[in-house]
N, C-alpha and C positions, 0 to 999 in steps of 0.2 A: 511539798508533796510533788513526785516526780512524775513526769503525763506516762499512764500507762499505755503500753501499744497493742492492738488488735489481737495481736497471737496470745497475749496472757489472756485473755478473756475466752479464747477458743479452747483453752483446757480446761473451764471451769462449767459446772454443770448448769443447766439453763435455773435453777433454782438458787445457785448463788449468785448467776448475775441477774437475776430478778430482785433479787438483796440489795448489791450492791447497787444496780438501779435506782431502788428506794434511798438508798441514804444518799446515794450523789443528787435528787431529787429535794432533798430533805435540806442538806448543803447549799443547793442553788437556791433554796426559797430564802435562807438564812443570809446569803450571799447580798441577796438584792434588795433583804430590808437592811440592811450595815452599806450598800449603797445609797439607799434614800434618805439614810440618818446622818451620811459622811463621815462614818468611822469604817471606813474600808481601808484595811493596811495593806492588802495586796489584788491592785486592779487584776492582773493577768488570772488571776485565781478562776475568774468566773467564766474567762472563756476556756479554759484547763477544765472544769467540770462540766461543761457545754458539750466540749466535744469527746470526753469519755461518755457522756450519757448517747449523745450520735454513734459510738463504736459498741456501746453494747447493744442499744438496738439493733445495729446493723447484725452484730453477730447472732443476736436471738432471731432475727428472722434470716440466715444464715442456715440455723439449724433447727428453724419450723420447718425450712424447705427442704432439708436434710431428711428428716423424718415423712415428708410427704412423699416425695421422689423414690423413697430409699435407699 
């Protein structure tokens, strides 16, 4: 899966990246018990959904303050 960048996440509505949130969320839990277990096939993975979950919060609060400011 290829790192997605800040501007895909700005065209999508704060309800799909509340989604996507959740499962990249969902992901990183699954991520880090397949590291405790040591069947993790791809280290780089966990910090790849690390910092998409950083880029969506960034962007929702983005456009909390979008909506506040007007």
């Amino acid at each position: 899966m290829a790192i997605v960048k800040a501007e895909t996440f700005r065209t999508q509505t704060a309800d799909e990246l509340k989604a996507k949130l959740l499962e990249l969320k969902k992901e990183q839990l699954n991520l880090r018990f397949k590291v405790a277990s040591g069947e993790m096939e791809n280290p780089a993975r966990m910090r790849i959904v690390r910092r998409e979950i950083a880029r969506i919060k960034t962007v929702l609060g983005q456009k909390a303050a979008e909506a506040v400011n007007g």
